[in-house]
N, C-alpha and C positions, 0 to 999 in steps of 0.2 A: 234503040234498035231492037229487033225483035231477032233471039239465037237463032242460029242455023236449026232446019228440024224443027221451028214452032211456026206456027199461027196468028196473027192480028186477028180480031173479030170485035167489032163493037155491038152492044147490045144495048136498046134503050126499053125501059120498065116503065108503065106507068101503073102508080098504085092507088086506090082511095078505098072509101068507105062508105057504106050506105048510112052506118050509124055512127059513125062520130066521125071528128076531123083526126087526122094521124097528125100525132106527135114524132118529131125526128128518131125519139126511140122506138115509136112502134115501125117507124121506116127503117130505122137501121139493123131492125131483129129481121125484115121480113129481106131486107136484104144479104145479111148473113145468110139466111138460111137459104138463098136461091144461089149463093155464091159455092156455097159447102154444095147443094146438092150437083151443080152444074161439077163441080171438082172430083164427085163420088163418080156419075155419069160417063166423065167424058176425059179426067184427067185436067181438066182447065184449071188455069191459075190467074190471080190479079196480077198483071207485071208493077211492077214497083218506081 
């Protein structure tokens, strides 16, 4: 259930490369960091 006072919002990414194929880590860095920036931005958080 989503607390009184929040938000739902799905967001879908899609990510690639011109020059190489992504590795889960280079997706899960670029993900980190959209996660952090969207939290600095907006206050957003991953619900758990």
């Amino acid at each position: 259930q989503v607390p009184e006072g929040k938000k739902s919002v799905m967001l879908r990414f899609w990510m690639g490369s011109d020059e190489k194929t992504l590795s889960s880590e280079d997706i899960e860095q670029r993900l980190k960091a959209i996660i952090k920036a969207l939290n600095k931005a907006t206050g957003a958080e991953i619900r758990q």
